[in-house]
N, C-alpha and C positions, 0 to 999 in steps of 0.2 A: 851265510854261505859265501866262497869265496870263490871266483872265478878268475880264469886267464884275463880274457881279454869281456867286459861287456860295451855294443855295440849298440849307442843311441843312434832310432833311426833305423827304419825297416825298409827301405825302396832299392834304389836300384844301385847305392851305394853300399849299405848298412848291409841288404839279405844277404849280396854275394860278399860280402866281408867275413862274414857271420857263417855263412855256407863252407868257404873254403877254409878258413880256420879251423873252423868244429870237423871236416874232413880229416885235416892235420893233426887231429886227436886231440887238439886243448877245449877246456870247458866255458864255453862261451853263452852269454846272455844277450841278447835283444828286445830291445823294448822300442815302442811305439803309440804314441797316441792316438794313433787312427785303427778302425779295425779294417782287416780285408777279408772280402775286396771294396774296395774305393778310390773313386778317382782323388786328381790331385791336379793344379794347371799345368800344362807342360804338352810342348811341339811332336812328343812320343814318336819320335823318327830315330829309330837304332839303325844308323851306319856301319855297314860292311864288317868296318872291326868289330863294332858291339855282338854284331850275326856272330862272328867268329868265337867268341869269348861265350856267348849262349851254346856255341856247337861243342865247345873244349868242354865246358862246366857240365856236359849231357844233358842240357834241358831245352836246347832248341828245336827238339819236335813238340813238346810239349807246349808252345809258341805257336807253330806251323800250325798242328794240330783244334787249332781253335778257329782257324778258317781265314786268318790273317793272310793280307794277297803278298806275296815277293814284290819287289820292285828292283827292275831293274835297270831303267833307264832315268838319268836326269836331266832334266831341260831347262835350261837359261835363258828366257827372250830378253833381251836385252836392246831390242825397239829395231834398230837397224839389221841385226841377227838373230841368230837363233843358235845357240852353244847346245847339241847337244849328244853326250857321251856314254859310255856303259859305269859306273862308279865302283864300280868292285874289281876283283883280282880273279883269275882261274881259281884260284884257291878259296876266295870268299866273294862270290860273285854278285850278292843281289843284297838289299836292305829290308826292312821290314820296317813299320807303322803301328805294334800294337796298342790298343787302349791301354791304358794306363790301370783300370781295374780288372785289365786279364794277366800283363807283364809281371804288376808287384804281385799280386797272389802266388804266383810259378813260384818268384824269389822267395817271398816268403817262407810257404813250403818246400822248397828247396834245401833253403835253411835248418828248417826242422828234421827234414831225412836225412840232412847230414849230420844230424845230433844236437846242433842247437838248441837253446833253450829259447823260447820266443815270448813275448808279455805283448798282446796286443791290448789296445786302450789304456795305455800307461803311460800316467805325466810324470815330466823329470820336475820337482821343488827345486831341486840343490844336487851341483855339482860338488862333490865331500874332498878335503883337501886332509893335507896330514902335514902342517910347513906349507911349501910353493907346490909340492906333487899331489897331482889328481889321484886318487884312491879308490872310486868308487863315484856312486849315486843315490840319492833318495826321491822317494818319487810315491805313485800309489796308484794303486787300478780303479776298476768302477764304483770299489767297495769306499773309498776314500782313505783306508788304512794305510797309514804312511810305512812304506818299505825302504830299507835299507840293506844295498848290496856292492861289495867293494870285489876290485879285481885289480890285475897287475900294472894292466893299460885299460883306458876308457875311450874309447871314439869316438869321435864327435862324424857321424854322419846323417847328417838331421838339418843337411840343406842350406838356403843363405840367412836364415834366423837360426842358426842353430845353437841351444844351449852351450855347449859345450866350447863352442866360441867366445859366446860371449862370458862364461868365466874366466875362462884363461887367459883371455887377451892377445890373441898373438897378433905378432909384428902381422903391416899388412904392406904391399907393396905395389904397383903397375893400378892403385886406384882409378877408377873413371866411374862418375855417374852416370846412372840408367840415360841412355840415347834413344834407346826407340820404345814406341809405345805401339804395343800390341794388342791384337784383336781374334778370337778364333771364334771358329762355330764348324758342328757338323753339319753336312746333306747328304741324303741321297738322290739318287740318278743322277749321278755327275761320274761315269767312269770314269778311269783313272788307265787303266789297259796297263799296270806295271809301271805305271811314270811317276814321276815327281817332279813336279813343272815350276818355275820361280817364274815373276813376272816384274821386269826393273819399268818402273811409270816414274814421270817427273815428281821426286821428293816423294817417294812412297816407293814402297814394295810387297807383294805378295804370293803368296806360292800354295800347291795346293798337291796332295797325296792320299793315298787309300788307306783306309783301315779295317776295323773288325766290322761285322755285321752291314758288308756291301756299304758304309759310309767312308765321305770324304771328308778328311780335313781342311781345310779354310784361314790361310792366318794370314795376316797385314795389317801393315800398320804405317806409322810417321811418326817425324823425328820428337821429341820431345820439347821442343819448344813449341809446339803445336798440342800440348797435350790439354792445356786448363783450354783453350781455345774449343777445342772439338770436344771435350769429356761429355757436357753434359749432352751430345747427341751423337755417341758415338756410332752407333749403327748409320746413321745418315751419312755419316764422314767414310763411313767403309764400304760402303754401298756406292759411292762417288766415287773411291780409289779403284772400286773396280770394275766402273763402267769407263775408267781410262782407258780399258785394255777391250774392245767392242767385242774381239772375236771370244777372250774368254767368260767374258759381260755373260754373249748371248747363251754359252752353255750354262753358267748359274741359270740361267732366267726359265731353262727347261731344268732346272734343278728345284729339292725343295729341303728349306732349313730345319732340320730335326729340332736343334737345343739350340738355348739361350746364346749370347755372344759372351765368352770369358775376357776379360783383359787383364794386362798386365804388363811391367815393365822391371827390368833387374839392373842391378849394379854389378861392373865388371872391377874383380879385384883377384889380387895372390891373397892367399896369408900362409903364413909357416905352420907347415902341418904337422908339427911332434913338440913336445914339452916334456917337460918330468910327470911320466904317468899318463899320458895325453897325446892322442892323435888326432888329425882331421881328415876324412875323406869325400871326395866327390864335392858339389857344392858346398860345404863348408870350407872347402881349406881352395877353394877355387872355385869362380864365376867366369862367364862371357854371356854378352848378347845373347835371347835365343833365334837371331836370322838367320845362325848356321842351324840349329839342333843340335848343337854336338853332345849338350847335356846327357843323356845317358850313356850315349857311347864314353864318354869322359869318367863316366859314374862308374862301367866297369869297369875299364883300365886302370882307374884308379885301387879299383877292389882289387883285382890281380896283385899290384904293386905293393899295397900297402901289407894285404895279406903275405905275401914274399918274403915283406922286411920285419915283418910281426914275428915271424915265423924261424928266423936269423935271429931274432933278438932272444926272443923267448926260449930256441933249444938250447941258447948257448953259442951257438956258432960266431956272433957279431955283436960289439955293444952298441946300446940301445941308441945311443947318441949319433952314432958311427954309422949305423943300417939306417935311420932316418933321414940324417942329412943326404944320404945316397937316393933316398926316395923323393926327399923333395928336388935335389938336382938333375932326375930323370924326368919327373912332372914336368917340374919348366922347361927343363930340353923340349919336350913331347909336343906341349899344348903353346907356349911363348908365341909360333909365329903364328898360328889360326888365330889366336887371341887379338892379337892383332890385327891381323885380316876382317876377325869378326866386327870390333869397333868400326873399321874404317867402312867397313858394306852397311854396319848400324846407321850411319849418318846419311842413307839414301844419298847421299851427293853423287854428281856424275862420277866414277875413276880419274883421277889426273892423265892427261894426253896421252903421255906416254905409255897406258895400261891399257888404255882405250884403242890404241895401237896394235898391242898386241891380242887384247882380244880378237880385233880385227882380221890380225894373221891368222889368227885358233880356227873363227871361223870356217866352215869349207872341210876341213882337214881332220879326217874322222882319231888318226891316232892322238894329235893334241887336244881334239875337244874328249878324246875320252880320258888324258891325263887331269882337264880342265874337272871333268864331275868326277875325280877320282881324288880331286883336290879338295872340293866342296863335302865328299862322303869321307874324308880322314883317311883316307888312304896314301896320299900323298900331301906332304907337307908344302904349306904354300912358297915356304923360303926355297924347297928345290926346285918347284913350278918356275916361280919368277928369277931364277939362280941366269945369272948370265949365260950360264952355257947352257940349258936350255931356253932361252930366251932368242937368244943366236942359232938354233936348231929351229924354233917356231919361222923366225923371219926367214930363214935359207928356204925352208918348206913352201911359204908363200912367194917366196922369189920363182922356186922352179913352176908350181903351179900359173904364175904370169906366163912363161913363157910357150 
């Protein structure tokens, strides 16, 4: 059987790839080695856009619906202050936190009502080639019977190990090794009232937010040069990061741990997301730190994108070369200055003076600290944040407040 496009890789990249295609009437496949629902590691904080893209795609009550609280407020203590603003727009005003075994199940099934063809519990063997162009896939479900199934474009959305990368090889670019190493766990009785609280301690940082079933999320961590240092006790070392912070200390301490602690640590890179026969979306064809979250919210924008240019390519309208490179020079427009931002908040170091500065001004002033978490939720990009002419609007603001 031969399809349009099949889409390695079922989560938050891969379903809505797969979803919005198969809308668009082409015949699409998905496959996945995991079956849903199941979890998977990940910060699970969908920003404002990401809300937006579940609201456009029709499946964000289907989200809601599961008892997942809104969040609308974000908090920065940041030791001598406290940054804190609304993160969304009139238009998409609040974020959400869902588990990861309620989110991918939606997409997946989502998927499916929009005609996709879906293979859960399916390993990829071999990416099939025909010359240097991707063709296809082979692979096998739980039966171990190897299948083979080729299509026009292959996608690689299947994360930062992703098959499909690693045949192809694509260029890679803004390399950086994993910086921070991370730690999460849930509790309960630790309200959250709608917040999403970050907490900057000397060379650490950690943040904490709501999710499904009245639990909270928990993640921090250090830099990674402290990693073989602290591993083999890592829960002691996190348990220390957050009795830096007393007042948040004391609310853990009426809180209680449900699950184990997950860790983990990712490497931040580009790579070029189209070949002959070959795409990449979401973590494959791009990584950052997870300090921000941006990760899923990145997963669907990306799926929007990619599906746009698929879909240009495929009717006819744009050649394939031509609609992809427009893809990948929208990507990096998009993600380039968070990516950045991400890295340098990754290395827990203080802000350089002059940031420190202006936080300073932000402080106090409810319009810029709410541009401030609207920066942090994707909503606004950190290059117009810190853009000299808003920079010079922050300082005028704390000039008239002195007087």
């Amino acid at each position: 059987m031969s399809y349009d496009v099949i889409v390695v890789g079922a989560r938050c990249a891969g379903s809505p790839t797969a979803m919005l295609l198969a809308r668009k009437g082409y015949k699409v496949l998905v496959v996945d080695k995991a079956a849903f629902p199941s979890d998977t590691l990940s910060t699970h904080l969908v920003h404002p856009p990401g809300v937006d893209a579940l609201r456009r795609w029709g499946i964000l009550d289907l989200v809601t619906d599961t008892g997942c609280p809104p969040i609308d407020t974000y908090s920065f203590d940041m030791g001598p202050f406290v940054l804190s603003g609304k993160p969304g727009t009139p238009e998409m005003p609040v974020s959400y936190g869902p588990r990861r075994t309620v989110l991918d199940k939606i997409l997946v099934d989502a998927a499916t009502e929009a005609g996709a063809e879906v293979r859960e519990e399916f390993s990829i063997d071999e990416i099939l080639f025909d010359g240097d162009r991707v063709v296809g896939i082979r692979g096998h479900g739980k039966n171990g019977k190897p299948v083979e199934e080729r299509a026009r474009v292959t996608v690689g959305a299947d994360g930062r190990f992703s098959k499909v990368a690693e045949a192809v090889k694509p260029e890679a670019y803004n390399e950086r090794p994993p910086i921070l190493a991370g730690y999460y766990s849930y509790w309960s009785g630790l309200p959250m009232e709608g917040r999403f609280e970050a907490y900057s301690v000397p060379h650490r940082g950690f943040a904490a937010w709501p999710t499904n079933d009245d639990l909270t999320l928990v993640v921090g961590g250090w830099p990674m040069t402290e990693f073989e240092a602290n591993k083999k006790d890592a829960e002691s070392h996190w348990m220390q990061m957050i009795g830096m912070h007393p007042a948040f200390a004391e609310r853990l301490r009426g809180a209680k741990r449900e699950t184990k602690f997950y860790g983990t640590n990712v490497a931040n890179y580009f790579r070029k997301p189209y070949g002959p026969g070959w795409a990449l979306a979401g973590d494959a064809g791009y990584n950052r730190d997870f300090i921000t979250a941006m990760g899923i919210t990145d997963a669907f924008l990306s799926a929007d994108q990619i599906a746009e240019a698929l879909d240009r390519s495929l009717g006819g309208a744009e050649p394939y070369n031509e609609t992809m490179a427009k893809y990948q020079y929208q990507r990096d427009e998009r993600v380039t200055p968070i990516f950045h931002f991400t890295c340098q908040l990754a290395t827990c170091e203080p802000p350089p003076p002059e940031v420190q500065k202006i936080f300073g001004a932000v402080a106090g002033n409810q319009e810029h600290m709410d541009a401030f978490a609207r920066m942090n939720a994707a909503c606004l990009s950190p290059a117009e944040f810190f853009s000299e002419e808003n920079v010079g609007r922050i300082f005028g603001s704390a000039s008239v407040r002195q007087l």
